[in-house]
C-alpha positions in Angstrom: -45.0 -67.1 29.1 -47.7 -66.7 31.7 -49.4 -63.2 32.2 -49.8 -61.6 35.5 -53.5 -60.9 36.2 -52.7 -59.2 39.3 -50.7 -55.8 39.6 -47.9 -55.4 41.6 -47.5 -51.9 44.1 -45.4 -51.0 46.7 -46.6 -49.1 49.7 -45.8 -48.4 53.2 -47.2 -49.0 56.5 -46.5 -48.3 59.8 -44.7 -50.8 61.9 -47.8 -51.4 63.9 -50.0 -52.1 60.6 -47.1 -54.7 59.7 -46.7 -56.8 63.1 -50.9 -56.7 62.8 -50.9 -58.2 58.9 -48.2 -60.9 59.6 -50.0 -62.2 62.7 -53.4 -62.2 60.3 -51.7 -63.8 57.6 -50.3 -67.1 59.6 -53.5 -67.1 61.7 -55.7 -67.6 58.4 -52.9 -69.5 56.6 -52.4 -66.9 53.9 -50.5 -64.2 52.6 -49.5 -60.7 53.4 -50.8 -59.5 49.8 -54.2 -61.6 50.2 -54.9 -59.9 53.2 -54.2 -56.6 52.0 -56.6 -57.3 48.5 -59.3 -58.4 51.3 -58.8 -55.5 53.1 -58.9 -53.1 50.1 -62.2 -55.0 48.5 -63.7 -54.8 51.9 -63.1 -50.7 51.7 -64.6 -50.0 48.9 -67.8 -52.6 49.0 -68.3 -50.1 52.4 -68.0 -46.6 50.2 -71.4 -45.0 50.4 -73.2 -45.4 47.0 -72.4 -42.0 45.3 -68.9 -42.7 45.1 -69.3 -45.8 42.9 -68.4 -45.1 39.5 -70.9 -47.3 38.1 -73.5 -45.0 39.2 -72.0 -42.1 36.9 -73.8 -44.0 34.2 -77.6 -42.9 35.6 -78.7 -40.4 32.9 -76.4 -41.3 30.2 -79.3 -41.5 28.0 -79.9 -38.2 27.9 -76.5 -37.1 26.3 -78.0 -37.4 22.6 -76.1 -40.1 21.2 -78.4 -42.4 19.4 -75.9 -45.6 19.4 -76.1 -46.4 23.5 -77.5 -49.6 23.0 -75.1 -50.7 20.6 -71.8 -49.0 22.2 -73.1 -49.0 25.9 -69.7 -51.0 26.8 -67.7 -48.6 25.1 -69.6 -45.5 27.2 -69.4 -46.9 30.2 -65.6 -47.8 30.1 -64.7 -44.1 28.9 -66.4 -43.3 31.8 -65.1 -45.3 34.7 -61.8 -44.6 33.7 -62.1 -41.2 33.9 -63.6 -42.0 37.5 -61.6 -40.3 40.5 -59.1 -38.3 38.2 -59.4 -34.3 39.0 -60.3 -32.5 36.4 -58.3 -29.2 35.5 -59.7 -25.5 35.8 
């Protein structure tokens, strides 16, 4: 049984955005979804540098744990995927 690497979501556009991403899909020969995954990659590559998650990682160091350069893969993913969630008052 093969595993999907890619998840699938549903959204909605408007009818405009639609007629626009079939016409790019047969002019470049590809799919509706590819051109959405381009689109969204192309997004965030363009987000200004404080909102990339990775750069929650600068001052790490100084949180006192002495095992960083052992667990560093560990930290960094317990902190990315907190990234974007809203923390409760």
């Amino acid at each position: 049984m093969r595993t999907l690497k890619k998840k699938p979501i549903q959204i909605y556009i408007e009818p405009k955005q639609e007629v626009l991403l079939e016409q790019l899909a047969r002019e470049r020969g590809s799919s509706k979804a590819e051109i959405i995954r381009l689109s969204i990659d192309k997004y965030i590559s363009e987000l200004p540098i404080e909102k990339d998650p990775a750069m929650g990682i600068i001052g790490l160091g100084k949180s006192g744990k002495k095992d960083i350069s052992e667990k560093h893969d560990i930290y960094i993913a317990e902190h990315v995927s907190g990234y974007g969630k809203k923390k409760r008052k």
